[in-house]
C-alpha positions in Angstrom: 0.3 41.8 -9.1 2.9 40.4 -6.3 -0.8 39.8 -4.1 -2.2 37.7 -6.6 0.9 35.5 -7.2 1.2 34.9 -3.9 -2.4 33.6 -4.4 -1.3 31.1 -6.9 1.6 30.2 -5.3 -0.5 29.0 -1.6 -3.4 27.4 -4.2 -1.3 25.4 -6.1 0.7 24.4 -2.9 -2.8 23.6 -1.1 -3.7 21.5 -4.7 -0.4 19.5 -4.3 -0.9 18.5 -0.6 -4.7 17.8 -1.7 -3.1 15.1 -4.4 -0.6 14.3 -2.1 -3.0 12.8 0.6 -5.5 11.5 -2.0 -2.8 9.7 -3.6 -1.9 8.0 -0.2 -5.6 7.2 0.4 -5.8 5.3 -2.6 -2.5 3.6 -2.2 -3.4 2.6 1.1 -6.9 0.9 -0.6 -4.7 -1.0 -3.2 -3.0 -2.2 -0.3 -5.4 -3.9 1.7 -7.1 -0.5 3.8 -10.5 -0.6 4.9 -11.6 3.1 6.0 -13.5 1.6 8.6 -10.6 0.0 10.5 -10.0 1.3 13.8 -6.3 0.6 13.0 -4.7 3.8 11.0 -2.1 2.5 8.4 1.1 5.4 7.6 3.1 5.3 4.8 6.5 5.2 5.4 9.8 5.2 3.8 11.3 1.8 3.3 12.8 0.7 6.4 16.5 0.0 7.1 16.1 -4.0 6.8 13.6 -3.4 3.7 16.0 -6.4 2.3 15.2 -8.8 5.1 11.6 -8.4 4.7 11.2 -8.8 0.9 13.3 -12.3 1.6 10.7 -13.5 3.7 7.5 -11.8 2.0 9.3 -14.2 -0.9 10.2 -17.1 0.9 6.6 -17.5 2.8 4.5 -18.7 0.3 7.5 -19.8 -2.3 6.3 -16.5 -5.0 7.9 -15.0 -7.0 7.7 -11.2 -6.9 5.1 -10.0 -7.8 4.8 -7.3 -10.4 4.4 -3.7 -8.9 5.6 -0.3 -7.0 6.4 -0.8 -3.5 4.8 0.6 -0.7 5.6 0.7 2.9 3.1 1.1 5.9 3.3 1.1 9.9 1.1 1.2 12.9 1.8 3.2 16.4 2.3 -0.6 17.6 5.0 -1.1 15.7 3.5 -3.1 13.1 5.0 -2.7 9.5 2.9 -3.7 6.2 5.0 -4.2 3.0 2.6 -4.2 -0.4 3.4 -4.8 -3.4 0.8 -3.2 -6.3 0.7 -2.0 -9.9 -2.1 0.6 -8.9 -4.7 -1.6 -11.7 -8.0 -2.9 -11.2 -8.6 -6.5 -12.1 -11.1 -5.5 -14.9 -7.6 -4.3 -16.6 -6.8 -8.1 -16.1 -8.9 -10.2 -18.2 -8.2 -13.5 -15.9 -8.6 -11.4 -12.7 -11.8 -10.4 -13.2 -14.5 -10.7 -11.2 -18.0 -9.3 -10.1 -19.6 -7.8 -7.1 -15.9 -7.2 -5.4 -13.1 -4.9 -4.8 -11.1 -5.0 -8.4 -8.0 -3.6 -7.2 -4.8 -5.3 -7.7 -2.3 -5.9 -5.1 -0.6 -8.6 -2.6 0.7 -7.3 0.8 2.6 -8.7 4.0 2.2 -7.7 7.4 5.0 -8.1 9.8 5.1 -8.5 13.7 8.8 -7.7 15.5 9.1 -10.9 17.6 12.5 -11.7 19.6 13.5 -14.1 16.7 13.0 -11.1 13.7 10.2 -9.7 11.6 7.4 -12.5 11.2 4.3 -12.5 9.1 1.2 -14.6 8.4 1.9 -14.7 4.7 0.9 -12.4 1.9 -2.8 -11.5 1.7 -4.4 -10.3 -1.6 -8.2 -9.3 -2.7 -9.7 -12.5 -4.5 -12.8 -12.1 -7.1 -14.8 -15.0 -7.7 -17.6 -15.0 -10.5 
């Protein structure tokens, strides 16, 4: 008996890592990802100065925040992506959708350390045209 709850203990562990990784993957897609990148996106905790990168995530393109979860992402180069999503396709939003593209919903920022701060190129979004 002790032999075959130690069995479901270790699946159910091995299932919750499983969702665990699956849920990052799909995170990452909402997020901007592509699979085929050579460049490997981790999720991270939000960093230290999480603050001064919201401020200019908000201040590049003069946006309000946009509704969502945040995520955090960074590459070995030091590169750090901040994405804003509410995990929801755009067929879920009638005046978002589109056909023949990537539904999901999401804007994200991705930030280069430079000697003057954190800079970015200014948020990036999927866009569906009919």
């Amino acid at each position: 008996m002790r032999k075959l709850f130690c069995l479901l203990a270790l699946a159910a562990a091995a299932a919750l890592v499983s969702c665990t990784s699956m849920d990052n993957e799909v995170i990452s897609g909402f997020c901007g990802a592509d699979p085929r990148d050579q460049q490997r996106w981790a999720r991270i905790e939000a960093p230290a100065d999480a603050e001064a990168y919201r401020t200019l995530a908000r201040a590049g393109e003069g946006m309000s925040r946009p509704r969502g979860e945040e995520y955090w992402f960074a590459l070995a180069s030091g590169e750090i992506k901040y994405c804003v999503t509410p995990l929801q396709r755009a067929s879920t939003v009638p005046e978002r959708n589109g056909s023949n593209c990537d539904d999901r919903v999401g804007w994200w920022w991705i930030f280069r350390q430079t000697p003057s701060g954190p800079e970015t190129r200014g948020v990036e979004e999927r866009i569906c045209l009919t």
